[in-house]
RODO-2510 file (C-alpha; in nm, 4 decimals, decimal comma):
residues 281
     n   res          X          Y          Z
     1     x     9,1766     8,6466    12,0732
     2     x     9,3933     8,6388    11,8280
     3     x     9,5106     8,9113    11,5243
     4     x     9,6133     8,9107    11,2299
     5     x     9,8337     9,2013    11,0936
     6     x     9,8587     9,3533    10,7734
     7     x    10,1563     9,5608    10,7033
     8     x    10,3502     9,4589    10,9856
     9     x    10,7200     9,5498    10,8582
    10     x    10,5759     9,9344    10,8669
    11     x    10,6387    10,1431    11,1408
    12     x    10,2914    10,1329    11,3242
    13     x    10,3196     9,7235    11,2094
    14     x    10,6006     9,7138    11,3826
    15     x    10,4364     9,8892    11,6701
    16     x    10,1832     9,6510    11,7208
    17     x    10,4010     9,3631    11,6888
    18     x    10,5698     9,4886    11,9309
    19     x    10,3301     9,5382    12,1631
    20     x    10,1036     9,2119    12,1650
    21     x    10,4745     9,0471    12,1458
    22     x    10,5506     9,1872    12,5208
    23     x    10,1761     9,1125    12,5949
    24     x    10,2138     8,7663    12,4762
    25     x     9,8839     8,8235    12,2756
    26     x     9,8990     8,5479    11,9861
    27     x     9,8943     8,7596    11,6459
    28     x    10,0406     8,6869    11,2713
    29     x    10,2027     8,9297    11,0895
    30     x    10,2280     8,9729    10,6823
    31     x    10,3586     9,2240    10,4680
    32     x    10,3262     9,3376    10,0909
    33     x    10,6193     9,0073    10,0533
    34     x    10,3922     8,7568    10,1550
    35     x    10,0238     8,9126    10,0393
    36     x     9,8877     9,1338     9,7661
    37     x     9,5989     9,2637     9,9176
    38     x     9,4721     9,3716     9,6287
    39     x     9,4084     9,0042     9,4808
    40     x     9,1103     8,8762     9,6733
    41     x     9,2248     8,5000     9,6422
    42     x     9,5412     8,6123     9,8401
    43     x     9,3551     8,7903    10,0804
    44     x     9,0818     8,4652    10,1227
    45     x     9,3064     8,2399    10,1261
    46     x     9,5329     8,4136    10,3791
    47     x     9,2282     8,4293    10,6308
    48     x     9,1907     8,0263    10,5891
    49     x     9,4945     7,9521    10,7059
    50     x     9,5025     8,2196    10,9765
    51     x     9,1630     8,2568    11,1014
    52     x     9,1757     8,5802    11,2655
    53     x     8,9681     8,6978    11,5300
    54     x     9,0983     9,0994    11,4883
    55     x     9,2379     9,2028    11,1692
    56     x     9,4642     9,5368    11,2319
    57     x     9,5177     9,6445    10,8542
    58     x     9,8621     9,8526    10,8992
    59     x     9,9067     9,8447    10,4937
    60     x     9,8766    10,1283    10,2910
    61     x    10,0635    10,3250     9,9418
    62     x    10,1423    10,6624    10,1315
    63     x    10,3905    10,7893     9,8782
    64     x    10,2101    11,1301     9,8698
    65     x    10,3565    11,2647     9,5518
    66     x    10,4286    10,9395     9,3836
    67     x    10,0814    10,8361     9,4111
    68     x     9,9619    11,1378     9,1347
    69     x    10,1433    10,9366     8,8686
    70     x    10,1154    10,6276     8,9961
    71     x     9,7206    10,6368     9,0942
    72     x     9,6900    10,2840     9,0095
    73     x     9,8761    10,1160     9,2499
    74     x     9,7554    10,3467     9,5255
    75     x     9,4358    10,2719     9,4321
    76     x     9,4328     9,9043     9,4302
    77     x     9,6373     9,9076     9,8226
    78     x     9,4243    10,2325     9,9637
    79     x     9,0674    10,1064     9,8047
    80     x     9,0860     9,7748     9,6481
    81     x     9,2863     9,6423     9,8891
    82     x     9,0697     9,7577    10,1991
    83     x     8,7600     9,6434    10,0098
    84     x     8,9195     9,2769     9,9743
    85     x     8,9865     9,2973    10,3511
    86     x     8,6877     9,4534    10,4927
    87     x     8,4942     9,1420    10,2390
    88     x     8,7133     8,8718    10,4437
    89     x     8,6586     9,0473    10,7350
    90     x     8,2457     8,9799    10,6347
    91     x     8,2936     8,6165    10,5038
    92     x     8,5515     8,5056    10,8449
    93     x     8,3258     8,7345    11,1114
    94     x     8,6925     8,9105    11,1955
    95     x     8,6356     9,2102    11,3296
    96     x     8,8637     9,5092    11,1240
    97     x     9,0738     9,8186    11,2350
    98     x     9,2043    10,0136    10,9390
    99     x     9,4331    10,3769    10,9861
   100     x     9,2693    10,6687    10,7350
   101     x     9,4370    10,9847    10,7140
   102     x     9,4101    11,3624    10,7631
   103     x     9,4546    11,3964    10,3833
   104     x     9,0691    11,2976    10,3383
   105     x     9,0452    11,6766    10,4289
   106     x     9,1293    11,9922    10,1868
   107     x     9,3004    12,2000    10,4623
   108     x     9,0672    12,5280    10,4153
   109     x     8,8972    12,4377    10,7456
   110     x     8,8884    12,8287    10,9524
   111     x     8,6860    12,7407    11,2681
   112     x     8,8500    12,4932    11,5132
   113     x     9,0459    12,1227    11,4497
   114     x     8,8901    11,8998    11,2521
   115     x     8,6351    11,6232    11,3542
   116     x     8,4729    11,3574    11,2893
   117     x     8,1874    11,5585    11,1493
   118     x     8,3557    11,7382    10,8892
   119     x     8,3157    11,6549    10,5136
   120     x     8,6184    11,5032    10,3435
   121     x     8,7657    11,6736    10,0183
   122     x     9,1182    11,5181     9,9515
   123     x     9,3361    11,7483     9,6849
   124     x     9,5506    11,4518     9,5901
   125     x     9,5255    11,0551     9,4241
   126     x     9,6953    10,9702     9,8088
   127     x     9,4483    11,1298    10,0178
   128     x     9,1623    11,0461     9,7283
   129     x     9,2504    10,6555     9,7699
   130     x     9,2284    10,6879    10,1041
   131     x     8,8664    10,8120    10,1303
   132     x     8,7915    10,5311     9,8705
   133     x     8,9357    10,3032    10,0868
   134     x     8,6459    10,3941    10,4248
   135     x     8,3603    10,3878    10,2199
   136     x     8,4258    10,0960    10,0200
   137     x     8,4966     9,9496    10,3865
   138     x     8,1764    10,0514    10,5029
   139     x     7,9602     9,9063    10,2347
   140     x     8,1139     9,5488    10,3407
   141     x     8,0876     9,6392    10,7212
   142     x     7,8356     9,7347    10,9569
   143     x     8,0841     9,6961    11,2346
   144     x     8,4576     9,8284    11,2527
   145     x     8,6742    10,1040    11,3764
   146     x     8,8702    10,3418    11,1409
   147     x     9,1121    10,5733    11,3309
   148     x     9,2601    10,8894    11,0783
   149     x     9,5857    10,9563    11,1447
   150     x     9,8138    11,2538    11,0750
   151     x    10,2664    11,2823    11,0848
   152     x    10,2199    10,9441    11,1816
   153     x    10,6220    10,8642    11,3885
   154     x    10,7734    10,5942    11,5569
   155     x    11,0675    10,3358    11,4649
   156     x    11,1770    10,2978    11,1063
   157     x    11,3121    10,5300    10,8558
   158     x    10,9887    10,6675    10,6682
   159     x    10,9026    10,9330    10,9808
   160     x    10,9822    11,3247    10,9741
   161     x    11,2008    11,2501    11,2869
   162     x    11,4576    11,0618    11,1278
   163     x    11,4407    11,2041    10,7713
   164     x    11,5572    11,5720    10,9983
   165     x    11,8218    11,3890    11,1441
   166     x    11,9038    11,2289    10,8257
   167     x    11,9368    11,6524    10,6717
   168     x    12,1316    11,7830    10,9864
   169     x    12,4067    11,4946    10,9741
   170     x    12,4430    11,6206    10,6347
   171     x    12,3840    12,0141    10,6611
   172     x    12,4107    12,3153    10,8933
   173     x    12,1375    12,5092    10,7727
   174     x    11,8093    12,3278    10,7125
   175     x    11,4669    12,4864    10,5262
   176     x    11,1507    12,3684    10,7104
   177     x    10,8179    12,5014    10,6165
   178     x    10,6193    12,7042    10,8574
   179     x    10,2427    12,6744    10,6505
   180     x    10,2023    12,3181    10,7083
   181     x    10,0406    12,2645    11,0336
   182     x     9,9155    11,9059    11,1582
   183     x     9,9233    11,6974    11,4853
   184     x    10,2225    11,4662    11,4839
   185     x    10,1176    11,1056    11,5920
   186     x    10,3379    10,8403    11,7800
   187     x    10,2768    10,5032    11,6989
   188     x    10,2324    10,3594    12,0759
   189     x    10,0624    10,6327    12,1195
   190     x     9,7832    10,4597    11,8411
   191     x     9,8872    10,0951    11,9630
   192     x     9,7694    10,1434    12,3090
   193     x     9,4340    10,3366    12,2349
   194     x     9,3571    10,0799    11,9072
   195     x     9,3879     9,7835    12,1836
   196     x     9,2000     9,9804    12,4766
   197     x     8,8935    10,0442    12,1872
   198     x     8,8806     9,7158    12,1081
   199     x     8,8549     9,6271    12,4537
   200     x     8,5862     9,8308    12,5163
   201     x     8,4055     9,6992    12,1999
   202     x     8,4270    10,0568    12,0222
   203     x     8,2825    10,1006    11,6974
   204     x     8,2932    10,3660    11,3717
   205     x     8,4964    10,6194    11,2790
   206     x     8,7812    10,8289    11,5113
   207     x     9,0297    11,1216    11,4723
   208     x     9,3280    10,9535    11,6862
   209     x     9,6621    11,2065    11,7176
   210     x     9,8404    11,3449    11,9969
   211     x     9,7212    11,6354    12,1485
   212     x     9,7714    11,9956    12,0137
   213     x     9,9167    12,1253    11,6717
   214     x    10,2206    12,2825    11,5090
   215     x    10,3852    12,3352    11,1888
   216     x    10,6654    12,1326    11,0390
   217     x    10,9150    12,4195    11,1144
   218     x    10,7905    12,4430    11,4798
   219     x    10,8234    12,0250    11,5228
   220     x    11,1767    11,9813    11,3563
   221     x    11,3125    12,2442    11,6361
   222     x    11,1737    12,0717    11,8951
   223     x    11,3095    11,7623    11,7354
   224     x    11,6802    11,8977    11,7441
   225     x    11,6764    12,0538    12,0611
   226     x    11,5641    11,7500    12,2106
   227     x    11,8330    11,5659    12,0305
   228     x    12,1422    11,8113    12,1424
   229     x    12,1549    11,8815    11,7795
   230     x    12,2226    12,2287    11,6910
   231     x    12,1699    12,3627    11,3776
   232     x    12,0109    12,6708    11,1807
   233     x    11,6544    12,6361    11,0956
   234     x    11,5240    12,8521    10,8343
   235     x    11,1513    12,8990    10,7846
   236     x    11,0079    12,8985    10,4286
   237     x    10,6635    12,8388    10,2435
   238     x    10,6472    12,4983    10,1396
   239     x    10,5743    12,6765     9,7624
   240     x    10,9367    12,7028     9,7785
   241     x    11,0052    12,3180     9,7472
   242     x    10,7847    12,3156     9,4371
   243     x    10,6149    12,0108     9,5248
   244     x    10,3785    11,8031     9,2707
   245     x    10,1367    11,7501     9,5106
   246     x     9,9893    12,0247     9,7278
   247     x     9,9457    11,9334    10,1015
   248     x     9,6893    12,0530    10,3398
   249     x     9,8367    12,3463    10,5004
   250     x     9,6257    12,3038    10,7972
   251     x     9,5133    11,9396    10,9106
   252     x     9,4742    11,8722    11,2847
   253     x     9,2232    11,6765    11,3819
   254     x     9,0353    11,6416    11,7017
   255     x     9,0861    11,3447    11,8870
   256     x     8,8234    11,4675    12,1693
   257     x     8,5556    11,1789    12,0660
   258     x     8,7525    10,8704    12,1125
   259     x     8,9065    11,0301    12,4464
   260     x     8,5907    11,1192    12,5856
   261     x     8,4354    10,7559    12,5101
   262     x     8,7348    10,5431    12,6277
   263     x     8,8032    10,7853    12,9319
   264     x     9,1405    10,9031    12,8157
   265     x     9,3692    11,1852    12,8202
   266     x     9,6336    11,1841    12,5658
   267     x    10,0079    11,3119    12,5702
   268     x    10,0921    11,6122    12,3695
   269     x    10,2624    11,5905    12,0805
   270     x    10,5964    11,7413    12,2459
   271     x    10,5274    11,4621    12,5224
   272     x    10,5323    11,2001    12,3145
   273     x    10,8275    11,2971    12,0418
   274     x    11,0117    11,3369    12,3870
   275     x    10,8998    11,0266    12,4990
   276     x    10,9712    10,8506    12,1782
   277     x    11,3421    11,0005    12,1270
   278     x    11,4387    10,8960    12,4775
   279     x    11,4031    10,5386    12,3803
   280     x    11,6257    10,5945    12,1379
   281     x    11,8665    10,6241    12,3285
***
């Protein structure tokens, strides 16, 4: 089997590379340097020469508040660019894994985590794209997997985890909001069930996080505590940052489905930011 992986300078690329690099699995990587995936020549062309057996699509424009003035180009990476894929994907029989997000969702949600099941109603051009990006992918494909993903960490720079370290090298008191709650999600943590669903031929659509919930405030002290970093942490509303795009203030998602049907039981998301810290040290 071999995969082909789009995106693969990104931090759950990287992951993956990573990963079928120790498992000796044969794979190609390509990032937005070597392939527009928003011109479907590019994208054609690319599968030609590669002939992949599993595309892992790891590309994506998440530049949340960016995106609302620049809706174009997350449009043609989050939709266009998933709709050129999935169409290869068709025209090479390559079987596709693409990463959504919990931003489909409007945040309102009163009665449990959300699943599977729930309707999407993204508040912002990011989490808008995104949406765009699944159904156009299902109109090419009868067969693929879509995990959504939410606080998506692991190595790299464009992570909560380092951006906090990044503020407490530089101050002693640091504002984190307390009304923005989601389930942070390591990257091996998605590596490692991604390759066991594929092994067990899994197909449609997943919520994929680590276990349980917190807010951004309760996270980055967790964060510092387990990095001997100590610091004040002061808990405001994220109104206070005056942001251009509104976030969901409550976004965890079930991951109970794709446990249940691969037989799994996942690490919490304090086991694996403590799992993912202590590697790097």
């Amino acid at each position: 089997m071999k995969f082909l992986i789009t995106g693969n300078k990104g931090q759950l690329g990287r992951a993956f590379v990573n990963k079928l690099t120790e498992k000796k699995q044969a794979f190609f990587g390509v990032d937005i340097e070597e392939i527009d995936i928003s011109n479907l020549s590019e994208v054609l062309s690319l599968f030609e020469n590669t002939k992949p057996d599993v595309l892992v699509n790891c590309a994506a424009y998440n530049l949340v508040d960016k995106a609302e003035n620049d809706w174009d180009d997350a449009f043609m990476a989050n939709a266009l660019g998933v709709r050129n894929l999935a169409y290869a994907c068709k025209i090479h029989k390559t079987f596709l894994v693409h990463y959504g997000t919990d931003y489909v969702f409007d945040g309102t949600k009163r009665t449990g985590l959300y699943t599977e099941e729930d309707q999407p109603n993204p508040k912002t051009i990011y989490g808008k794209s995104k949406l765009l990006g699944e159904n156009l992918l299902k109109k090419e494909l009868k067969s693929y997997l879509i995990f959504r993903l939410s606080w998506v960490f692991g190595s790299g720079t464009q992570n909560f985890i380092y951006k906090l370290k990044a503020w407490a090298d530089k101050n002693d008191i640091l504002s984190i909001v307390y009304d923005e709650i989601s389930s942070p999600t390591y990257t091996e943590t998605v590596v490692d069930v991604t390759l066991e669903a594929i092994r067990q031929n899994k197909r449609g659509l997943y919520h994929l996080c680590n276990e349980d919930y917190c807010s951004r405030y309760e996270w980055a002290k967790f964060i510092l505590n387990e990095l001997g970093i100590k610091k004040f942490i002061y808990p405001c509303s994220i109104k206070e940052f005056n942001l251009p795009t509104p976030r969901p203030a409550f976004s965890a998602m079930s991951s109970e489905k794709i446990c249940n049907e691969l037989g799994l039981t996942l690490p919490n998301w304090k086991e694996a930011t403590h799992i993912f810290i202590n590697k790097q040290e």
